[in-house]
LOGUKE-495685 format. One record per residue (C-alpha): residue in three letters; x, y, z. Coordinates in Angstrom, 1 decimal. Each point is the difference from the previous one (the first is absolute). Layout:
! LOGUKE-495685
ALA, X, Y, Z
...
//
This chain:
! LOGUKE-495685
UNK, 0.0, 0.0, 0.0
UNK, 1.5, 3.3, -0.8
UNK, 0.4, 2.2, 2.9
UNK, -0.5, 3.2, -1.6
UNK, -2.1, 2.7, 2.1
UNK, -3.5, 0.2, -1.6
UNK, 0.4, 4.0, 1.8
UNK, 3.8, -0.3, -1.1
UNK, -0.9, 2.9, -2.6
UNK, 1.3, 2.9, 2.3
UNK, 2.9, -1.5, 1.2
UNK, 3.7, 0.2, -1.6
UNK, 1.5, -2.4, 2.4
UNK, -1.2, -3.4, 1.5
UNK, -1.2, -0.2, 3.8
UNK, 2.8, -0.8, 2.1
UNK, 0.0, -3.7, 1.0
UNK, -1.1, 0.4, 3.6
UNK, -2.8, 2.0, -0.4
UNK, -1.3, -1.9, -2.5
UNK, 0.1, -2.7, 2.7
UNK, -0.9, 2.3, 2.6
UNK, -3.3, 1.5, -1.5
UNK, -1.2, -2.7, -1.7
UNK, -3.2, -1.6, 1.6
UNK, -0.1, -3.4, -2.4
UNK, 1.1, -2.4, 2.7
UNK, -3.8, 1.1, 1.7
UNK, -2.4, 1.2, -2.1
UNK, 0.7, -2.7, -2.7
UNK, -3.1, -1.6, 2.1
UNK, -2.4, 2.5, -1.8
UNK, 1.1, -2.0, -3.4
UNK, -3.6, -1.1, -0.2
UNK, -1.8, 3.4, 0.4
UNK, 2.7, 2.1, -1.5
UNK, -1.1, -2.4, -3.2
UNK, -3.8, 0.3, 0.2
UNK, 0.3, 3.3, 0.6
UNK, 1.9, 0.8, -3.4
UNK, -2.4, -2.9, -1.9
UNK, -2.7, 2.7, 0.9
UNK, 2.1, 3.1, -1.0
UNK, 0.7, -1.7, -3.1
UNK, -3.7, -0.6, -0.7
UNK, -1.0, 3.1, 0.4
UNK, 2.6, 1.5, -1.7
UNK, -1.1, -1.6, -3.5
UNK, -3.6, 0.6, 1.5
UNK, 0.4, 4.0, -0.4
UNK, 2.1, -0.4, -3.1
UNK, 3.4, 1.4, 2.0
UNK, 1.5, -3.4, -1.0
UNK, -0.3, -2.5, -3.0
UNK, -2.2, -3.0, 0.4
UNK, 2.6, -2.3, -1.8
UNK, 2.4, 1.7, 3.1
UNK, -2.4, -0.7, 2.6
UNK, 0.0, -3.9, -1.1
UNK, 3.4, 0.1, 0.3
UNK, 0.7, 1.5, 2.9
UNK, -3.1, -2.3, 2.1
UNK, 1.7, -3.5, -1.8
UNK, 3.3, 1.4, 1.2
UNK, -0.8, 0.7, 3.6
UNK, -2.1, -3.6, 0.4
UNK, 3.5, -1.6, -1.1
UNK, 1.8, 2.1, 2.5
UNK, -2.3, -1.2, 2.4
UNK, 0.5, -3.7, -0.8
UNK, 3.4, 0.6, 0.1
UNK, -0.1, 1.7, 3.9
UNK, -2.4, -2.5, 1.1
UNK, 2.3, -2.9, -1.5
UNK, 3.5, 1.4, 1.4
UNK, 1.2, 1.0, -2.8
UNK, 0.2, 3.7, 0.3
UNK, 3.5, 1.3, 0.5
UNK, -0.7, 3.4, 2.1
UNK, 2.7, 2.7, -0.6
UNK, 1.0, 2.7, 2.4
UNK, 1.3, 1.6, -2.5
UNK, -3.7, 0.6, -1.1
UNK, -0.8, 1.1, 3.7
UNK, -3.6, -1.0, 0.6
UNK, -2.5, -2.3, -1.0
UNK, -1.5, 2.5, -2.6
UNK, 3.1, 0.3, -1.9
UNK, 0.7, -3.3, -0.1
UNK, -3.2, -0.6, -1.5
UNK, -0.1, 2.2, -2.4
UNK, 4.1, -0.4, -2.0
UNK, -1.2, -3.9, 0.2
UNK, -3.5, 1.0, -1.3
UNK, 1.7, 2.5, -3.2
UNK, 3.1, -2.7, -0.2
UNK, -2.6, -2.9, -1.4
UNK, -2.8, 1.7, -1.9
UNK, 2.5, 3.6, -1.1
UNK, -1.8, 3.2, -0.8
UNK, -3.1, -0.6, 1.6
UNK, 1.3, -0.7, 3.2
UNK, 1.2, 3.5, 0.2
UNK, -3.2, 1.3, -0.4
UNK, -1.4, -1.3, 3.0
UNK, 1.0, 2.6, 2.6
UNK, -1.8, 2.7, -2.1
UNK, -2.2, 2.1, 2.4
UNK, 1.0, -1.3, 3.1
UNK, 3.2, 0.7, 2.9
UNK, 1.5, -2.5, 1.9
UNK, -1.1, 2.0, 2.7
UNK, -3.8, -1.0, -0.6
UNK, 0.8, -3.2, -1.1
UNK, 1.8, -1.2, 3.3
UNK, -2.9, 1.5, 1.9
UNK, -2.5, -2.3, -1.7
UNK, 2.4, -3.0, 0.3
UNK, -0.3, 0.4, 3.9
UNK, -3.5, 0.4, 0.1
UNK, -0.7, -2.4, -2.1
UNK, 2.5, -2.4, 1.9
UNK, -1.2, 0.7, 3.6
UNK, -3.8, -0.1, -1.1
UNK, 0.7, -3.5, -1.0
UNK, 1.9, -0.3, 3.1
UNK, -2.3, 1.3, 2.3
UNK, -2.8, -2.7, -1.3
UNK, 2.4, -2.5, 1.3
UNK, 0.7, 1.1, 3.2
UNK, -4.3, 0.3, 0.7
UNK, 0.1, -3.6, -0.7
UNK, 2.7, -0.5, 2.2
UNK, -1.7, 1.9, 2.6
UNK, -3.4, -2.2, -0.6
UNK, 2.0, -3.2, 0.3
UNK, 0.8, 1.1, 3.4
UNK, -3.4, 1.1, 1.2
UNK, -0.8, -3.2, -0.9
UNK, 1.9, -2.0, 1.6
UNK, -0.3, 2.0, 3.0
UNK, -4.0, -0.8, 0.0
UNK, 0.7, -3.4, 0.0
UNK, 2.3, 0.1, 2.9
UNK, -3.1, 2.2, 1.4
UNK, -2.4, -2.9, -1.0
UNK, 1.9, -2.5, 1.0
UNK, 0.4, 1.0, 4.0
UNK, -2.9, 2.0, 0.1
UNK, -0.8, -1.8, 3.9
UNK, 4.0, 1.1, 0.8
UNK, 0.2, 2.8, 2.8
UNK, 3.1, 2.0, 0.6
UNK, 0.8, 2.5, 2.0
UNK, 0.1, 3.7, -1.7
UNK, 2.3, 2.6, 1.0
UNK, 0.5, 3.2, 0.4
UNK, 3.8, 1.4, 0.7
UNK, 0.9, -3.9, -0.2
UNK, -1.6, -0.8, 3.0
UNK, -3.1, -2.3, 0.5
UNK, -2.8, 2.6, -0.2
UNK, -3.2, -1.9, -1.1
UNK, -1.0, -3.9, -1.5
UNK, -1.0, -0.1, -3.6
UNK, -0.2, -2.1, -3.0
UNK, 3.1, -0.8, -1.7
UNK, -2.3, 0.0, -3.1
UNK, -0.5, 3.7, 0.8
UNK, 3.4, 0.9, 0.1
UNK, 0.9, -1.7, -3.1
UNK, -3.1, 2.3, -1.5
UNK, 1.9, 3.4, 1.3
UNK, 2.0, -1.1, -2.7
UNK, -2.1, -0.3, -2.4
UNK, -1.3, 3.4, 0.4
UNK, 3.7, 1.0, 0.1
UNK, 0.4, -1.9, -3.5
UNK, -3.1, 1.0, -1.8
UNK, 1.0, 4.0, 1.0
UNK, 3.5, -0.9, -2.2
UNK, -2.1, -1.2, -2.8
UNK, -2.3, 2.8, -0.4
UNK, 3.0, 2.3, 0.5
UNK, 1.5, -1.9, -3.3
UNK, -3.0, 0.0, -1.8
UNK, -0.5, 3.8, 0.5
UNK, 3.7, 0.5, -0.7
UNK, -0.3, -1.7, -3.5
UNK, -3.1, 2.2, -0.6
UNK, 2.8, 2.9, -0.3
UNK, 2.9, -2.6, -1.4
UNK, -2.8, -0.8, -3.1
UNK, 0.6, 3.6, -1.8
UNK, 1.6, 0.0, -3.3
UNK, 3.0, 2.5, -0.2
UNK, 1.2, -0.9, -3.7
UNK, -0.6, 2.8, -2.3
UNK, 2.3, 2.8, 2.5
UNK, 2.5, -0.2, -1.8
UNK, 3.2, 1.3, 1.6
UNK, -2.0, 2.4, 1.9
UNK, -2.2, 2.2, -2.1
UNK, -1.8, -2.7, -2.3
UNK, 0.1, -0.3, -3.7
UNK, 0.0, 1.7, -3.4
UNK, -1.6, -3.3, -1.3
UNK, -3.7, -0.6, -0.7
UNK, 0.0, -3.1, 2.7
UNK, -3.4, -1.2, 1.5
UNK, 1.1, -0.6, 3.7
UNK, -3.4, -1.5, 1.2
UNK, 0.8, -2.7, -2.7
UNK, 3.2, -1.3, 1.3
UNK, -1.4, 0.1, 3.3
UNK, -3.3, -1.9, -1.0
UNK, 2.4, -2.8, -1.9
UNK, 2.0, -0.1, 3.5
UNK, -3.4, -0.5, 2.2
UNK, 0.7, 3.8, 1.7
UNK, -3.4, 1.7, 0.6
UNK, 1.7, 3.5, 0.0
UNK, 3.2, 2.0, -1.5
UNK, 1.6, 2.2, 2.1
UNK, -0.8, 3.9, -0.2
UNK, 3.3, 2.2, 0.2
UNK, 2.8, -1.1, -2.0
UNK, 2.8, 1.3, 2.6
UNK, -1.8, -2.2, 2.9
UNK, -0.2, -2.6, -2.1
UNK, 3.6, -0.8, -0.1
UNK, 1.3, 1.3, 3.3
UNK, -2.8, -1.6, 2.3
UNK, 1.0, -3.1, 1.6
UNK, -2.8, 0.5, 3.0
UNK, -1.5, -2.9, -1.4
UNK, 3.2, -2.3, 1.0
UNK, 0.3, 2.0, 3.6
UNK, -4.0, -0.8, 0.3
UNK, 1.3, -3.9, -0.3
UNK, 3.0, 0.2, 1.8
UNK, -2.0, 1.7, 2.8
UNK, -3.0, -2.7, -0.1
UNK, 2.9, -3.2, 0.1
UNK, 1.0, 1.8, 3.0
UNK, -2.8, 0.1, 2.1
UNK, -0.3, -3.4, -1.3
UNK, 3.7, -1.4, 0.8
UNK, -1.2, 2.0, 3.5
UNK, -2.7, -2.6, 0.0
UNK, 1.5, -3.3, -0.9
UNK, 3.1, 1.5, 2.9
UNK, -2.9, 0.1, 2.5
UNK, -1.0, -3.5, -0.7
UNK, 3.4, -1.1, 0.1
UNK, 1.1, 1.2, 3.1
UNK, -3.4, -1.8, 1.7
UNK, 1.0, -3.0, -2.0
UNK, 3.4, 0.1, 1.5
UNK, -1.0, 0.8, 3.6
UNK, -2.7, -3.0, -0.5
UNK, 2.0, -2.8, -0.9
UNK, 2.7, 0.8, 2.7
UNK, 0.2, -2.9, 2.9
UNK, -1.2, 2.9, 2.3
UNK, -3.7, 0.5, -1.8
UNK, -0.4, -3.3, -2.4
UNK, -3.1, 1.1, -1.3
UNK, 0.9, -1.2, -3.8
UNK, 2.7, -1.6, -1.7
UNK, 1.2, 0.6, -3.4
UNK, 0.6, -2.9, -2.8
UNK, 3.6, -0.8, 0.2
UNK, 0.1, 0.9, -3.7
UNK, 0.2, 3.7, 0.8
UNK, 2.0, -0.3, 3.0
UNK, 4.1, -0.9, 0.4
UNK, 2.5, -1.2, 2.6
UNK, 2.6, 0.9, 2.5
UNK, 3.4, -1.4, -1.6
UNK, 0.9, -0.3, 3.4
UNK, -3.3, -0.5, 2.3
UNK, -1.5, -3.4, -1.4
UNK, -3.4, 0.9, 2.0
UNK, -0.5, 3.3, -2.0
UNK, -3.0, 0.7, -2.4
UNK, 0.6, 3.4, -1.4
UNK, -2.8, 2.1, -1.3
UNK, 2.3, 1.7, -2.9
UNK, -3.5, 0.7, -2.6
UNK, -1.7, 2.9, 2.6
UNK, 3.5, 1.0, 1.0
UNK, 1.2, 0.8, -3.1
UNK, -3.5, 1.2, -1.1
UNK, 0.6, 2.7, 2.6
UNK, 3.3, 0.3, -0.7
UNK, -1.1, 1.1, -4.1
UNK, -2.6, 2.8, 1.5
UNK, 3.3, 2.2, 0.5
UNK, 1.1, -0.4, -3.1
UNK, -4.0, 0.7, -1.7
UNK, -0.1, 3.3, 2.1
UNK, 3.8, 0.5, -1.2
UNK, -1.2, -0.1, -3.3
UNK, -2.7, 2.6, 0.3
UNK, 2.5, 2.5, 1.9
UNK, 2.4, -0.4, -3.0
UNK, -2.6, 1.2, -2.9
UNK, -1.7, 2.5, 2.5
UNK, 3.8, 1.4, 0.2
UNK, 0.5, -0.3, -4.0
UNK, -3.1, 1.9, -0.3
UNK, 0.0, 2.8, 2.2
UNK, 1.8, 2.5, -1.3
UNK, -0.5, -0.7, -4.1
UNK, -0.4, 2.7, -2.2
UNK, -2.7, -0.9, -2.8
UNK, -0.1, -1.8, -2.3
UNK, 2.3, -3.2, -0.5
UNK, 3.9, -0.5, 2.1
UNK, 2.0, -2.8, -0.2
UNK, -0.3, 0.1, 3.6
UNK, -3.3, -1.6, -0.7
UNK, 1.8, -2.9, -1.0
UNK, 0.5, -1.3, 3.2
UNK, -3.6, -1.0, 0.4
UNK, -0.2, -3.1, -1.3
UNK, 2.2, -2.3, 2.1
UNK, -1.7, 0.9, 3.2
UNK, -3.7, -0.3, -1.5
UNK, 1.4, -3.5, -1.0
UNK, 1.6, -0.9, 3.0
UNK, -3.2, 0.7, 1.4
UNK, -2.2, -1.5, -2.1
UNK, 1.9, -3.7, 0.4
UNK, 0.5, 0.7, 3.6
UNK, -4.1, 0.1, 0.1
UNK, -0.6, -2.8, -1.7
UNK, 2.4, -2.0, 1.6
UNK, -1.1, 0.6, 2.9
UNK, -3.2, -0.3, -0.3
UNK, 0.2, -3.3, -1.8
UNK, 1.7, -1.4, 2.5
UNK, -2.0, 1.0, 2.9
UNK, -3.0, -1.0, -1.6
UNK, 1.6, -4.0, -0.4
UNK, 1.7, 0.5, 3.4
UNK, -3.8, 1.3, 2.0
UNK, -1.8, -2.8, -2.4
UNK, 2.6, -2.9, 2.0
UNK, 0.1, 1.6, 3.1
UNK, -0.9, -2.6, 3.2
UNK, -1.8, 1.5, 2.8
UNK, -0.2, -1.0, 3.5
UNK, -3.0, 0.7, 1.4
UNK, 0.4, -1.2, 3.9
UNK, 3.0, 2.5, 0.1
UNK, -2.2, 2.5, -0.7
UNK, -2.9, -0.8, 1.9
UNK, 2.0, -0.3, 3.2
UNK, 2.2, 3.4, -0.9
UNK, -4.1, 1.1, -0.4
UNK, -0.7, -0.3, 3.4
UNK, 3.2, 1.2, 1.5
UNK, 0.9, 3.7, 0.9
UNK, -3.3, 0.9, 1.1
UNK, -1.3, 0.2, -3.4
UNK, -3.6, 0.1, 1.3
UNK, 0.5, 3.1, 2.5
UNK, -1.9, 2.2, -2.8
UNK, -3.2, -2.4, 0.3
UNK, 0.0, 0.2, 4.0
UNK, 0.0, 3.6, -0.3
UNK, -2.8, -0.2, -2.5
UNK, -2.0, -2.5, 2.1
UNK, 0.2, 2.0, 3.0
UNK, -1.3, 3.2, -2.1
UNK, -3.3, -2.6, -1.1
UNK, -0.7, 0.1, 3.4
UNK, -0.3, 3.9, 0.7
UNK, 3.4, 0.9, 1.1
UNK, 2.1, 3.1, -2.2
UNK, 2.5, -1.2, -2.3
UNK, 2.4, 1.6, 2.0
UNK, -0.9, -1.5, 2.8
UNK, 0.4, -3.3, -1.0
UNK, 3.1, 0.8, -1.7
UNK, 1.4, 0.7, 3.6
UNK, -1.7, -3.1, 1.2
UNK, 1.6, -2.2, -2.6
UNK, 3.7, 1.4, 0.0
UNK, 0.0, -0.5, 4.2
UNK, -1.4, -3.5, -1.0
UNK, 2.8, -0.7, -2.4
UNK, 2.4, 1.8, 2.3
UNK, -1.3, -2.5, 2.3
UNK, 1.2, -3.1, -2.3
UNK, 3.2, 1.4, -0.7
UNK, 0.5, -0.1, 4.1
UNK, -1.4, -3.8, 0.0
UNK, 1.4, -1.0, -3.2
UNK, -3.3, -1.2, -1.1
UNK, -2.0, 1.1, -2.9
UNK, -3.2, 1.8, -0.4
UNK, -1.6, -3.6, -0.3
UNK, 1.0, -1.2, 3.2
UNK, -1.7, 2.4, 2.0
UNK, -2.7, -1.4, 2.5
UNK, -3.5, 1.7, -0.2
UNK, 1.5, 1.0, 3.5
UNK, 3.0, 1.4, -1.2
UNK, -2.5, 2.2, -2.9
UNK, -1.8, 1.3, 2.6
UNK, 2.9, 1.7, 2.1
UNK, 0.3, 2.3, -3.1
UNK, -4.1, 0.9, -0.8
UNK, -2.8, -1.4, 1.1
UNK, -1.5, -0.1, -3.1
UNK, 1.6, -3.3, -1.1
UNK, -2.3, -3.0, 0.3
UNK, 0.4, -3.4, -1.1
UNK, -0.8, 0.3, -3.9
UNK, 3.7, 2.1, 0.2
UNK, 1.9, -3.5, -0.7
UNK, -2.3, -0.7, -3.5
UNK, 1.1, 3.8, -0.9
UNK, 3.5, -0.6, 0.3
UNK, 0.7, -2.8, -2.0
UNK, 2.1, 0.6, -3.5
UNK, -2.4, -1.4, -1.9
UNK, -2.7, 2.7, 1.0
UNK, 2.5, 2.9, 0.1
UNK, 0.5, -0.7, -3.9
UNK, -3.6, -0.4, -1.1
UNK, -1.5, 2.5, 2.4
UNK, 1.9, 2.6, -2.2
UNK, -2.8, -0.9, -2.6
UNK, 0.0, 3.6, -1.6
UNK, 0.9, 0.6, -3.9
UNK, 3.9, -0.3, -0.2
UNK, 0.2, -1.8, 3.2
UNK, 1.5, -3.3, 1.0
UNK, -3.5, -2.2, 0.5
UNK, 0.3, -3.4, -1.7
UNK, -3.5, 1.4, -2.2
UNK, 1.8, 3.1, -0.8
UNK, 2.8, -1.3, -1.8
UNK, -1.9, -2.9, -1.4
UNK, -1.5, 2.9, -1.9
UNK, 2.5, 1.9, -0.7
UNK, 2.4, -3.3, -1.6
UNK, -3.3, 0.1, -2.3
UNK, 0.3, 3.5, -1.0
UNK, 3.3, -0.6, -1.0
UNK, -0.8, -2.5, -1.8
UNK, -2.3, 2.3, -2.1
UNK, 2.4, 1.8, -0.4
UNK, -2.0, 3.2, 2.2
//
């Protein structure tokens, strides 16, 4: 392949060796081959559409760039620094085979509006992915929920036992957690799925082109609207970056409960040995390395998303090289995501619960203090009241080392005379959990109903 500048015009000397290495971006972006190709098979069209081109060109130039693509696909593409980016590469292989007509392909567009379709076209694609991704785990996270819907554990708040509830409802604070990510992707892609092509460097075109045609053959319901935005915005990439955060933030939140779960200390669950390791020195270890490093990868999501903030924030319009330097975080992010993601979903899906562990951790802590409080307020006394009442009670336990459960009627009574024998029935974990029988609470009913309205996809 020659390795003549296409831009070379302008220049009586060649570009020194290492910048040429140094500025080219073909080691990353030669990704977008496929969308860097459909989107010139549309240009092309509608070039000999409006008459800018030759219809015997166009035919050329669309065989051409389906071969090119074989050729990618099968390994067979030799990219060229030299050439600098995925574009260029393209386009001397494209005007090498088929001649004349190749050269006639960049007529009425920039690079600078073609990379920014490229991206969009490349992350909308992407972002499809990553909602499946994201429904694989909600479903496997409802079957968990399914599966041990009878399982109580003990919720907490500042990691201490605070009150019983379903496991099933814990997995389904998750879920919520998940299906916020995927409506934050969906509405991202709603501002990703704008067609930029037609800019041109950064004023537009002296061509006759029909923009809403390209972007009808590339399945975009709208062009963009100001030719210098079009090719200096890239808040459609910080949009992403910023959703896969609070996402990564997510799947870190899990992991850390995962972790903390499967210690020897809780042994509430127990991860598949497939996505755990071993101690080369401690035979008895069992390693949960997938949530760890799944926590460890949110840093480098929200590193990603500081980078092209700090790219952005001080660009003149319209296109700078400096812009350049968006594509390897967006694509460190997006197969961080979907890594992740796919691997949580497999690793929740095999995930072995242990449901006494729980159930005793359940009753532990004086979990049900909050229902003693509320029991004594049934019976006519001020919240606050029994708030006092139950804290000298538990105070009381602490002394004894005994737990609220252990108490005599006798003992109730030293603390308010409203307690009477029915206080034993009101204690238990099972009636703590489905006394909270309110919508978004922790009663067996409730989250029976709302597994089904997941499930519907409400």
């Amino acid at each position: 392949m020659s390795e003549d500048k296409l831009w070379g015009g302008r220049f009586t000397q060649p570009t020194d060796k290492f910048v040429e290495e140094f500025t080219a971006s073909i080691e990353f972006d030669k990704r977008l081959y496929h969308q860097d190709i459909r989107g010139s098979v549309a240009h092309a069209r509608m070039l000999g559409r409006q008459g800018i081109i030759p219809q015997e060109d166009v035919d050329k130039i669309v065989n051409g760039l389906l071969d090119i693509l074989q050729q990618i696909e099968a390994g067979q593409f030799d990219f060229s620094v030299g050439l600098e980016d995925i574009h260029m590469n393209i386009e001397a292989r494209l005007s090498q085979k088929i001649g004349e007509a190749g050269k006639r392909l960049h007529t009425g567009r920039s690079r600078n509006d073609q990379v920014a379709l490229d991206i969009r076209l490349y992350l909308r694609d992407e972002i499809v992915e990553v909602v499946a991704y994201l429904d694989m785990l909600v479903d496997a996270l409802l079957n968990q929920a399914e599966a041990n819907l009878d399982v109580v554990m003990p919720g907490f708040t500042h990691l201490q036992s605070a009150q019983p509830i379903l496991f099933s409802h814990h997995l389904l604070a998750y879920v919520e957690m998940f299906k916020r990510d995927k409506g934050r992707m969906e509405d991202c892609c709603k501002r990703v799925n704008v067609m930029p092509l037609g800019a041109g460097a950064l004023a537009g075109t002296t061509f006759p082109i029909d923009r809403e045609y390209v972007a009808e053959h590339l399945d975009f319901p709208a062009v963009t609207r100001n030719s210098l935005d079009s090719v200096s915005d890239r808040d459609f990439a910080l949009e992403f970056l910023a959703a896969s955060s609070i996402l990564m933030m997510h799947l870190s939140r899990f992991s850390e409960e995962l972790i903390l779960w499967s210690t020897s200390a809780f042994r509430f669950v127990e991860l598949s040995d497939g996505f755990c390791t071993g101690s080369s020195i401690m035979p008895q270890k069992k390693n949960p390395d997938v949530p760890e490093l799944v926590r460890g990868k949110t840093g480098r999501v929200y590193g990603n998303l500081m980078a092209l903030l700090t790219v952005m924030k001080a660009l003149p319009l319209a296109y700078n090289k400096d812009m350049q330097e968006d594509k390897e975080p967006l694509f460190d992010t997006i197969d961080t995501v979907k890594g992740s993601l796919k691997i949580f979903a497999d690793m929740v899906k095999e995930m072995r619960v242990h449901a006494a562990v729980m159930a005793k951790a359940a009753g532990q802590g004086f979990s049900t203090a909050t229902d003693v409080a509320d029991y004594l307020v049934r019976k006519g006394l001020p919240f606050r009241d029994a708030h006092e009442a139950v804290g000298k009670a538990v105070a009381y336990c602490v002394e004894n080392e005994m737990e609220i459960t252990d108490l005599s009627l006798a003992e109730w009574q030293l603390f308010s005379p409203y307690f009477c024998d029915d206080i034993f029935a009101a204690i238990t974990v099972e009636a703590s959990v489905n006394a909270r029988n309110v919508t978004g609470g922790t009663a067996r009913n409730r989250v029976e109903a709302e597994i089904r309205r997941c499930r519907e996809g409400k």
